[in-house]
C-alpha positions as CSV (number, residue, x, y, z in Angstrom):
1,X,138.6,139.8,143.4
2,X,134.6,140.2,144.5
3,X,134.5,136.9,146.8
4,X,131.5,137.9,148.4
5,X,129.5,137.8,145.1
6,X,131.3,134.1,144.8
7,X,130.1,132.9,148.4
8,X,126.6,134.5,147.3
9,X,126.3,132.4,144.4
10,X,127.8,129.4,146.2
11,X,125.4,129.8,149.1
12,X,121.9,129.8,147.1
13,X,123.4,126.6,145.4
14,X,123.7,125.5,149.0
15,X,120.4,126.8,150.3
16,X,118.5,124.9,147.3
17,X,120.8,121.8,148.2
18,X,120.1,121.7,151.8
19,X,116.3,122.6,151.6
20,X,115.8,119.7,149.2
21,X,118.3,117.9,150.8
22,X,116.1,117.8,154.3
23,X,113.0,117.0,152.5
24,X,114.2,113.8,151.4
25,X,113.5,111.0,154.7
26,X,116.6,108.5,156.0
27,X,117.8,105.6,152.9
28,X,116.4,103.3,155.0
29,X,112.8,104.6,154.9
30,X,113.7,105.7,151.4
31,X,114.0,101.9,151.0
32,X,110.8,100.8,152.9
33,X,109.2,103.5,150.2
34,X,110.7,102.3,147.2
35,X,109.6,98.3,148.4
36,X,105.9,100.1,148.7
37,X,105.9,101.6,145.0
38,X,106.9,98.5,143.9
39,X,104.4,96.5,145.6
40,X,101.8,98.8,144.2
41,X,103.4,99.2,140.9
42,X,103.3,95.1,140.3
43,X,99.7,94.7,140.7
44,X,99.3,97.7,138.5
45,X,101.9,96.1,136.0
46,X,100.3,92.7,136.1
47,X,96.9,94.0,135.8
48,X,97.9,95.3,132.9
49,X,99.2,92.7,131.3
50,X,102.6,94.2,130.9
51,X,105.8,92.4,129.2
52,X,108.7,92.7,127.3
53,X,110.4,89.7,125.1
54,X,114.0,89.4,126.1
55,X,116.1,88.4,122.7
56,X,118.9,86.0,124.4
57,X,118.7,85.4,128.1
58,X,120.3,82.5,130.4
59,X,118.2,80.2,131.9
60,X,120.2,78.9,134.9
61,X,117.7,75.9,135.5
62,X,118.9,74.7,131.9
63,X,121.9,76.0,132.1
64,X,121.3,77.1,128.6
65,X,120.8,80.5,126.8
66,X,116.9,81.1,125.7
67,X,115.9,83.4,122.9
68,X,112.5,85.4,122.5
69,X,111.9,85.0,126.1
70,X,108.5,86.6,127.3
71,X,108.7,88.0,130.3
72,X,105.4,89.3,132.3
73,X,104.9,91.4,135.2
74,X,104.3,89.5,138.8
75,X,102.0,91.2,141.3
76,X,103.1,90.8,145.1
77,X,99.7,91.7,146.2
78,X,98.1,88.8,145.1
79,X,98.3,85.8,147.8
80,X,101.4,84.3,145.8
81,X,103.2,87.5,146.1
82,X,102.4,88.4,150.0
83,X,103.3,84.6,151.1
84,X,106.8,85.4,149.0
85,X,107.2,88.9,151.1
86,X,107.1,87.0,154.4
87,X,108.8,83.7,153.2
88,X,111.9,85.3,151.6
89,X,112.3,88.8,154.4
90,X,114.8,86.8,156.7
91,X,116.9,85.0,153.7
92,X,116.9,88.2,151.5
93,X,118.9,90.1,154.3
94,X,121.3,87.3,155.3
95,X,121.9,86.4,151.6
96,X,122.6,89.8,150.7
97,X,125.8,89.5,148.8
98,X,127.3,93.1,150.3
99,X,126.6,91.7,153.6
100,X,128.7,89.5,154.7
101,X,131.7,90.7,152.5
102,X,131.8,94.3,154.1
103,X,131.4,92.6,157.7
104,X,134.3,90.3,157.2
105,X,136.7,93.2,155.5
106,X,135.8,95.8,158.2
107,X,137.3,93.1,161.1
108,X,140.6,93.8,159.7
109,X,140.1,97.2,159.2
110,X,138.5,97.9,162.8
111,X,141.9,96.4,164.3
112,X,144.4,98.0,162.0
113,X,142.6,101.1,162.9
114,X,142.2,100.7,166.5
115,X,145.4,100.1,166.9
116,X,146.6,103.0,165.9
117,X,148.4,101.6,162.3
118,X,146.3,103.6,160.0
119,X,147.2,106.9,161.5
120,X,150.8,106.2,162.5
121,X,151.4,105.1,158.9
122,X,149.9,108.1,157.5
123,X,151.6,110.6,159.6
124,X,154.6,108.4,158.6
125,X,154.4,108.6,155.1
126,X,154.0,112.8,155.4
127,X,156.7,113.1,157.7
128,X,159.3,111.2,154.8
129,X,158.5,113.5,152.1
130,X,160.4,116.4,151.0
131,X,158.3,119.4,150.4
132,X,158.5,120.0,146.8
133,X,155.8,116.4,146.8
134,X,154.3,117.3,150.1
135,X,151.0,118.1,147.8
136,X,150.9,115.2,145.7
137,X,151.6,112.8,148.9
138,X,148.8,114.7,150.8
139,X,146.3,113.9,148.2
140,X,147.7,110.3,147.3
141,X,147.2,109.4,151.1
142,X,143.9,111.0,150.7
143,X,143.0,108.3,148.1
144,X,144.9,105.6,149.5
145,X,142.8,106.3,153.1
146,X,139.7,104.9,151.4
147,X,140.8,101.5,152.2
148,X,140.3,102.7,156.0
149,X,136.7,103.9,155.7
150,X,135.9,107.1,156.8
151,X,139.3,106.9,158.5
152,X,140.9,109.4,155.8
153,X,138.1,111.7,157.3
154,X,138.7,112.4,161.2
155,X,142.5,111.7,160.8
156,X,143.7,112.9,157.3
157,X,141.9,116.3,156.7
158,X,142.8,118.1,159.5
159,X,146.5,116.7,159.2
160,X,146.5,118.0,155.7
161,X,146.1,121.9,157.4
162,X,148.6,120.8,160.1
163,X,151.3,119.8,157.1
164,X,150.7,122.9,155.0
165,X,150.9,125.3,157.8
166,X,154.4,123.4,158.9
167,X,155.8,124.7,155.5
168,X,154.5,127.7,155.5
169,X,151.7,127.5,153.5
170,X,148.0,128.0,153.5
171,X,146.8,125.2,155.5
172,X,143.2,125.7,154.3
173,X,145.1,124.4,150.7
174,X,146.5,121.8,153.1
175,X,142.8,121.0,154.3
176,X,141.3,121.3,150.9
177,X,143.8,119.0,149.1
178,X,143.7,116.5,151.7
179,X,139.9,116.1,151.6
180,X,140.1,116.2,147.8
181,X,141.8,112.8,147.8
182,X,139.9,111.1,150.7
183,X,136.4,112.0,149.1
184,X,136.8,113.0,145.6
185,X,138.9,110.1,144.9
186,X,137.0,108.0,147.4
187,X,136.5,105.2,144.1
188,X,140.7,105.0,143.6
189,X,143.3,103.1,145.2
190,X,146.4,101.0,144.6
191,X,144.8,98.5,146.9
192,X,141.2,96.7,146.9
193,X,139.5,98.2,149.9
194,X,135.9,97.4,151.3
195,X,134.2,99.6,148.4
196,X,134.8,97.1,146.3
197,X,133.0,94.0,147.6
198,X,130.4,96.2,148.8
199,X,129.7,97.9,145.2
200,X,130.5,94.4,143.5
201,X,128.0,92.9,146.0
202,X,125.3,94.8,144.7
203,X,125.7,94.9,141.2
204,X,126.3,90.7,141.1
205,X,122.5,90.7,143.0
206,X,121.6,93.5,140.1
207,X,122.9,91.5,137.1
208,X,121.4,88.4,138.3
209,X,118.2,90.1,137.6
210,X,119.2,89.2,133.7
211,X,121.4,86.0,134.5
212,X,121.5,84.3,138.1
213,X,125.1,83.3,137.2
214,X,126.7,86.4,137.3
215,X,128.9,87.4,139.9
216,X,130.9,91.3,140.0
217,X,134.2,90.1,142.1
218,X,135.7,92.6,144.3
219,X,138.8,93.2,141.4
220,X,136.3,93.7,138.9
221,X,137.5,97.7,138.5
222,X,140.9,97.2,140.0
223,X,143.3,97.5,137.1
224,X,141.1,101.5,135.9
225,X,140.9,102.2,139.8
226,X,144.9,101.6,140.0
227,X,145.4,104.1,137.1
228,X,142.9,106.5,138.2
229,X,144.5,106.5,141.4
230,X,147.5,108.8,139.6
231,X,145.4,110.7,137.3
232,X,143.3,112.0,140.3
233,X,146.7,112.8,142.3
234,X,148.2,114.7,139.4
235,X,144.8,116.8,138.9
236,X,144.4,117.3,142.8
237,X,148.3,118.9,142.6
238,X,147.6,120.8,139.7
239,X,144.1,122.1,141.4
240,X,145.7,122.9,144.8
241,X,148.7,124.4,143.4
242,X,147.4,126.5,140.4
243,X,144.2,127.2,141.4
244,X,143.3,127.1,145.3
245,X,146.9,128.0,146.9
246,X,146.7,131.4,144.9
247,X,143.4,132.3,145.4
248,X,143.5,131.4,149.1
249,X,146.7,134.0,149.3
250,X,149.2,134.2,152.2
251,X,147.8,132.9,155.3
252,X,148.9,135.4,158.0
253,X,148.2,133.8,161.4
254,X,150.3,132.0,163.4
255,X,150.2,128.6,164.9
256,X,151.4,126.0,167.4
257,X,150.3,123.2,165.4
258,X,153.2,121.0,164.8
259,X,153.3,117.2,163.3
260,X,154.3,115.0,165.9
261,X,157.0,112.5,165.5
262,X,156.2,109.2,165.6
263,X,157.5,108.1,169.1
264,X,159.7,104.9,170.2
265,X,156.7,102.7,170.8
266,X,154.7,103.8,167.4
267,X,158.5,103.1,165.3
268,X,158.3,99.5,167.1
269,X,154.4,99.2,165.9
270,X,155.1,100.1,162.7
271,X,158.3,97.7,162.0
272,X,156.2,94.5,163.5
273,X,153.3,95.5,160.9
274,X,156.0,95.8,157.8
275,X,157.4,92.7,158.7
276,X,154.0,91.0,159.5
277,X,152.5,92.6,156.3
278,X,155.9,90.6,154.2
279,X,155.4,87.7,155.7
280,X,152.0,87.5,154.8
281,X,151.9,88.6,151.5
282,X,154.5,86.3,150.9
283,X,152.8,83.5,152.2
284,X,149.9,84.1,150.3
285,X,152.0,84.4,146.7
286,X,153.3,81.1,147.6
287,X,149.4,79.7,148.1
288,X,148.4,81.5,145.4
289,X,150.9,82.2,142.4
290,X,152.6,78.8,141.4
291,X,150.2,76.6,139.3
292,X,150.3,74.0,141.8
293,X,149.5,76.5,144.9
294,X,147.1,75.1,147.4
295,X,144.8,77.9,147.0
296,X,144.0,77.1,143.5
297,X,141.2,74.5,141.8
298,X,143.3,71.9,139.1
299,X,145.3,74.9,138.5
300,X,142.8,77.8,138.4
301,X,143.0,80.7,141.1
302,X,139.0,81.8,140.1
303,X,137.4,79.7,142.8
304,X,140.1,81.4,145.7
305,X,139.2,85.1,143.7
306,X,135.3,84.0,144.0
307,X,135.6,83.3,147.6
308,X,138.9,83.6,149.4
309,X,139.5,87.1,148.8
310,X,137.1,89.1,151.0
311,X,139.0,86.9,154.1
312,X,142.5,87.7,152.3
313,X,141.6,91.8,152.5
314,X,140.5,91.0,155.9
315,X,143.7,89.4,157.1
316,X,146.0,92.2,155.1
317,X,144.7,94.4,157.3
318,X,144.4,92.7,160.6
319,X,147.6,90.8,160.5
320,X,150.0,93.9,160.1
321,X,147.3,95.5,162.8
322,X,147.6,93.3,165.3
323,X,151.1,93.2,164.9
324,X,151.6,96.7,165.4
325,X,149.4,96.8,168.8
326,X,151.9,94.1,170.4
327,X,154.9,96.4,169.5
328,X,153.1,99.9,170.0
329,X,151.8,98.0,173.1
330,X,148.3,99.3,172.3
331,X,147.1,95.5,172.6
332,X,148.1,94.3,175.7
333,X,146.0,91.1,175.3
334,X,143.6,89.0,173.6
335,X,140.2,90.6,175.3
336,X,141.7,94.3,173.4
337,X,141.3,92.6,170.2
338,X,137.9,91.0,170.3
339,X,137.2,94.6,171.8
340,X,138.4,96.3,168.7
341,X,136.7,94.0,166.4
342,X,133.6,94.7,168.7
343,X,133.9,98.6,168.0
344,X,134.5,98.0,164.6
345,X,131.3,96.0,164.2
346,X,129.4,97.7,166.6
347,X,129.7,100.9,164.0
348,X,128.0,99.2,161.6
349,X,124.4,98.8,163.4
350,X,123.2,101.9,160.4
351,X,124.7,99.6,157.6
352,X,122.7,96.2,159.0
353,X,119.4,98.6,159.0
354,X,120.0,99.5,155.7
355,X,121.4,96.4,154.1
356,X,117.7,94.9,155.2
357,X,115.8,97.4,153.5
358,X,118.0,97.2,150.8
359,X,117.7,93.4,150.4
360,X,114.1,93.7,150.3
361,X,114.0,96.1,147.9
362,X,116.0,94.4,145.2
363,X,114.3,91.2,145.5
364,X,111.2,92.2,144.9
365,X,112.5,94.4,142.0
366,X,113.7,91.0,140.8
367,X,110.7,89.0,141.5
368,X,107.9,91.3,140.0
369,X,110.4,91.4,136.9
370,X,109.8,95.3,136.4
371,X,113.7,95.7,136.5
372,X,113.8,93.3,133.8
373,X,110.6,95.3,131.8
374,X,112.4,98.6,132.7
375,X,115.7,97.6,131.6
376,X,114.1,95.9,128.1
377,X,112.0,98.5,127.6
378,X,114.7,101.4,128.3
379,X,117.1,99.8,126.2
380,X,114.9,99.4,123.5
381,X,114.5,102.8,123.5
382,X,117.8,103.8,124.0
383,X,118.7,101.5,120.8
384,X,115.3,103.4,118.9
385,X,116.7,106.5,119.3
386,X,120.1,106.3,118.7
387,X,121.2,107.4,121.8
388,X,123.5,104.9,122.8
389,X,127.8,104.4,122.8
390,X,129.9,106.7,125.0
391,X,127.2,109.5,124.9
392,X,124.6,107.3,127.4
393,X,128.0,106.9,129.4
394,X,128.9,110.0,129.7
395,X,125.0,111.2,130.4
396,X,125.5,108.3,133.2
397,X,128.5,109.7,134.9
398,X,126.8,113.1,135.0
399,X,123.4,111.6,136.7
400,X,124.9,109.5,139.0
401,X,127.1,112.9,140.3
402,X,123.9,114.7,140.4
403,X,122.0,112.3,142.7
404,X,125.0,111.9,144.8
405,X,124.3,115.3,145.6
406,X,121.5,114.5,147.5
407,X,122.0,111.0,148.7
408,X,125.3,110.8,149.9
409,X,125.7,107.3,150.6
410,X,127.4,105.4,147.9
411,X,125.9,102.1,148.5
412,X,122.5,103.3,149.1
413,X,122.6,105.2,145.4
414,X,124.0,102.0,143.8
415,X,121.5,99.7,145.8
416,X,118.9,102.1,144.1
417,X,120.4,102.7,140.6
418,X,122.0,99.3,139.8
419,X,119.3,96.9,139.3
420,X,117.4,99.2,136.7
421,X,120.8,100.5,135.2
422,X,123.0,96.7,135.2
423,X,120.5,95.2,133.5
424,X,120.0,98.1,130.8
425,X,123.9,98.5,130.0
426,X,123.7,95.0,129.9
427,X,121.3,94.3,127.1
428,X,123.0,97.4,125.5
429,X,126.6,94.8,125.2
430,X,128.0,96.5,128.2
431,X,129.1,94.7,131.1
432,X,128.2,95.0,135.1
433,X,131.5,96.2,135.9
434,X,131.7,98.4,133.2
435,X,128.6,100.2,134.4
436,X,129.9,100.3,138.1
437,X,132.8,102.1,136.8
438,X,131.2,104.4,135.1
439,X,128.7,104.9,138.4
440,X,131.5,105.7,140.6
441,X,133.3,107.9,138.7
442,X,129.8,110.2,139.3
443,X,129.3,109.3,142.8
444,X,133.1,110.0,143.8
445,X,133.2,113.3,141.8
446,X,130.3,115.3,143.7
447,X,131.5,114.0,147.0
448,X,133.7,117.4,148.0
449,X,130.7,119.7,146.9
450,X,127.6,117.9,148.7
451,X,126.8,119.4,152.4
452,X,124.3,116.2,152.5
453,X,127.8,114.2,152.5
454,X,128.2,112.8,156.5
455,X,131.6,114.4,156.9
456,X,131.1,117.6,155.0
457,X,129.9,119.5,158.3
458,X,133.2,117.8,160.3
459,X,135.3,119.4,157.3
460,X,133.5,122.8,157.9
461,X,134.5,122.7,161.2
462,X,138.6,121.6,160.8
463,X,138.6,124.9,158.6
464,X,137.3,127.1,161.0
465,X,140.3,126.7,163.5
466,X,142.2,128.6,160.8
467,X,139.3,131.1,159.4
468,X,136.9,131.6,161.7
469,X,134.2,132.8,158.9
470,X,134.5,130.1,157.1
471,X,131.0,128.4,156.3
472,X,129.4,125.8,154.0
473,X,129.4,128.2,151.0
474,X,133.4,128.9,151.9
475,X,134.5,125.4,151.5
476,X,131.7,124.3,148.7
477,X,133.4,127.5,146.4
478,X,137.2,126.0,147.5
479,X,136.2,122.6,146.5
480,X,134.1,123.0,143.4
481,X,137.1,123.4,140.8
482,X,138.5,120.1,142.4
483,X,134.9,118.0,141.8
484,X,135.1,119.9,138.1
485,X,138.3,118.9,137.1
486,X,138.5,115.2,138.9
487,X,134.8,115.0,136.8
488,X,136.6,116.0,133.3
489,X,140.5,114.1,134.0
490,X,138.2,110.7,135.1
491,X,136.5,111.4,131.7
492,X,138.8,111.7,129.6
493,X,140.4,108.6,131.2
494,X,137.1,106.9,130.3
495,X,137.3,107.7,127.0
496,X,140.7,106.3,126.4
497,X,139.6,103.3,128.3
498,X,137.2,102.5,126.0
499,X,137.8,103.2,122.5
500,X,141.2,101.3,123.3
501,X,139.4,98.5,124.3
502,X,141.6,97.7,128.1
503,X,141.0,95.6,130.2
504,X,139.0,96.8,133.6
505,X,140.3,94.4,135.9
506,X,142.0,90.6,136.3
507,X,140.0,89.2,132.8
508,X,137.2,91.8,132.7
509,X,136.1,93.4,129.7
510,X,134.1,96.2,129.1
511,X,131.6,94.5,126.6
512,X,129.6,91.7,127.0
C-alpha cells in the first residue's frame, strides 16, 4: 500500500485548506465586516426600493397572524438608522439570548471540571470496561465529553492512545477513535450540554426575524441527539475497527504509558458526586414531575423548560462537582470555588468579544429586514424551481460541513448562517429546530478533517509521541473515513427521521 501518494493527496487538500484558511481575518472582525456590508447593503436596498410580500406572518403587537405583509428594506445610514446603531449597541449584546445561557451553564461546568470530576469519571468509566467494548466506550465518552467543552480535547484524546496501547493495540487507533467521538460527534449526547442553549440561543434571535415569539429551547434536538448519540458510536467502532486499526498495522514500540488507578481520595470524590448527583436529580423530579410540582405553572412544566433549565444544567454539573472537591479534597474551602468559577469564566473573555459582534450583526440583519427579503426571496425561489423537500436538506448538511471547514467555530457559523437560513426553512414549512439539526449534523461531521479546527494542531501533537512523522496530512488521511461515514450514518438517520414524521425533541416537530 503506496501511503505516500495518500499523504500527497491529503497534503495539497491541506495546503489549499490552510492557505485559504489564513486569508480569512478573526470571527470577530469577520463580524465587524459582515455589520459593514450590511450597513452599506441597506441603503443600497432601500434606495432601491426593494421588498418582498410575506404571505402569513405574526404580528406580535396584535398578537395576530397578518397576510400579504409588505415588507421594505430599512437603511441604517440614514439618521434613523445611525441613532438605532448607537441606541441599541449596549442592549443588543446583553440581550443576546446565547449569552447569558452559556455563562450560567459553564459555572457548573468550570467546577465539575476543576475539580477534577470530569477526568476522574472518564478515566473511571475506561478502567470498568472489558476489552472486547473498550472501542465503543472510548468513542461513547468521546461524545458524551461534549457536555465538558473542549474538556474531551486535552483529557480524552491522548487517554484514548494510552487505553489502546494498554491492550496491545495501535494507540494511534486509540487516539483516532477517541477524537472521533469528542469532535465528530461533538452535536450528540445522552445529556443536554452547553451546545444546546448556545445553538438554540441563536436560532430563537434568528426565527424572531419572521415571528418575535419564537423561542428554540435548549431540548429542542434532544430526543434525534439521544439517538444519534448510538448511531455515531456504532459507526466510530465499525471505522476504527474495520478500517483504521488494519491500515494503521501492528504498532511495534514500546511504552511506559500506563492508566492510572483512580486513588483513595479520587474513589471518595467520585462517591460524594454519585450521591450528590441522586439526590439532586431526585429532588428535581419531585419539583418537576408530579402535576402539582412547585416548578410548574397551573400544571404546565413549559414556563420551568423556558427558563429554569439553563440553572438546572448548571447545578447538575456543579452540585456533583463540588461534591467531589470536598471528598477528593481538591476544594478545601469556599475561596477554591469562587476561584474555579473565576477560571471558568475568565476563559470565556474570546466568547464575550464575539458574542458583541455577533449581537450586532444579527440585529441589524433584523432591523434592515434583508434577512426577511433574503429568506422570501430565496424561498420563493427555492419553491419556483422545484428544489425543495429532503434534497435542499441534504444540500444543507453538505454546505454547512463545507464552511465548517474554514470557520471552525460552531457558533460563529450558526450566528452567520441562521438568520438567512431559519427564516428560509421557515417559510418553506420547516421549523427552527429542524434546520438546526440539520446544521449540525454538517458542522459536527467536518470537525476531525479541518486543521483550522482550535484543537486539531494539539491532536497533531498527542500523535507524535507514538510516530514521530506524523503531520497534518497523517492524521487528516486517518480521520477522513470517520467524517465520511459519521456524514452518510447521520444521513441516513435524517432520512428516517423525516419521512417517519418523529418527534425532534420534548413536543417539537419538524414542520411548521
Amino acid at each position: 500500500m503506496d501511503t505516500k501518494k495518500k499523504k500527497s493527496f491529503f497534503n495539497k487538500f491541506l495546503d489549499f485548506v490552510e492557505v485559504t484558511g489564513n486569508k480569512m481575518p478573526h470571527p470577530v472582525t469577520l463580524f465587524v465586516l459582515f455589520s459593514i456590508a450590511v450597513i452599506v447593503i441597506s441603503e443600497i436596498a432601500h434606495r432601491a426600493g426593494t421588498s418582498v410580500i410575506i404571505d402569513t406572518m405574526f404580528n406580535n403587537r396584535t398578537k395576530q397572524m397578518e397576510y400579504d405583509v409588505v415588507v421594505t428594506s430599512k437603511s441604517l445610514m440614514n439618521a434613523a438608522g445611525l441613532r438605532h446603531i448607537l441606541n441599541t449597541m449596549t442592549s443588543n449584546f446583553t440581550s443576546f439570548a446565547p449569552l447569558g445561557t452559556v455563562l450560567v451553564a459553564m459555572i457548573g461546568v468550570g467546577v465539575a471540571e476543576g475539580t477534577g470530576l470530569i477526568q476522574a469519571s472518564l478515566r473511571k468509566m475506561v478502567l470498568s470496561t472489558p476489552k472486547g467494548l473498550i472501542t465503543a466506550v472510548v468513542v461513547f465518552a468521546g461524545i458524551m465529553s461534549n457536555i465538558a467543552s473542549d474538556a474531551g480535547y486535552v483529557v480524552l484524546v491522548p487517554l484514548g492512545a494510552v487505553i489502546f496501547l494498554s491492550f496491545g493495540r495501535h494507540p494511534l487507533a486509540g487516539l483516532a477513535a477517541a477524537f472521533a467521538g469528542v469532535s465528530g460527534g461533538f452535536s450528540a449526547n445522552l445529556l443536554i450540554g452547553t451546545l444546546d442553549p448556545l445553538l438554540g440561543g441563536i436560532s430563537t434571535e434568528a426565527a424572531r426575524i419572521l415571528d418575535s415569539n419564537y423561542a428554540v429551547l435548549p431540548t429542542a434536538n434532544y430526543y434525534f441527539m439521544f439517538v444519534s448519540t448510538f448511531v455515531i458510536t456504532i459507526a466510530g467502532v465499525l471505522v476504527t475497527e474495520k478500517l483504521i486499526e488494519p491500515r494503521l498495522g501492528k504498532y511495534k514500540e514500546s511504552s511506559g504509558d500506563v492508566i492510572e488507578e483512580l486513588n483513595k481520595d479520587e474513589k471518595k470524590g467520585l462517591l460524594y458526586a454519585g450521591i450528590s448527583l441522586l439526590v439532586f436529580t431526585a429532588l428535581m423530579l419531585f419539583l418537576t414531575v408530579p402535576q402539582n410540582a412547585l416548578l410548574r405553572v397551573d400544571g404546565n412544566i413549559n414556563p420551568f423548560i423556558n427558563k429554569g433549565l439553563v440553572p438546572t444544567i448548571m447545578f447538575f454539573f456543579f452540585v456533583p462537582g463540588l461534591f467531589y472537591g470536598i471528598g477528593a479534597k481538591t476544594i478545601k474551602n469556599d475561596k477554591d470555588v469562587a476561584k474555579l468559577i473565576g477560571q471558568s469564566l475568565g476563559t470565556m473573555g474570546g466568547y464575550l468579544a464575539l458574542s458583541f459582534t455577533a449581537a450586532q450583526f444579527i440585529n441589524y440583519f433584523a432591523y434592515t429586514n434583508l434577512g426577511t427579503i433574503l429568506a422570501v426571496s430565496g424561498a420563493d425561489f427555492l419553491k419556483s424551481t422545484g428544489f425543495t423537500g429532503f434534497p435542499l436538506i441534504i444540500t444543507f448538511v453538505l454546505v454547512a460541513g463545507f464552511i465548517n471547514l474554514f470557520i471552525g467555530s460552531a457558533s460563529a457559523k450558526w450566528a452567520i448562517m441562521a438568520p438567512v437560513f431559519i427564516p428560509m426553512f421557515m417559510q418553506l414549512g420547516l421549523t427552527p429546530e429542524f434546520t438546526q439539526v440539520i446544521y449540525r449534523i454538517g458542522d459536527s461531521t467536518t470537525n476531525i478533517i479541518s486543521p483550522l479546527m482550535a484543537y486539531f494542531a494539539i491532536v497533531v501533537a498527542f500523535a507524535q509521541k507514538y510516530d514521530k512523522d506524523t503531520g497534518i496530512g497523517t492524521l487528516i488521511s486517518t480521520m477522513l473515513p470517520y467524517s465520511m461515514v459519521f456524514l452518510g450514518a447521520w444521513t441516513v438517520l435524517l432520512v428516517v427521521w423525516y419521512f417517519l414524521g418523529l418527534p425532534l425533541g420534548p413536543g417539537i416537530s419538524m414542520f411548521m
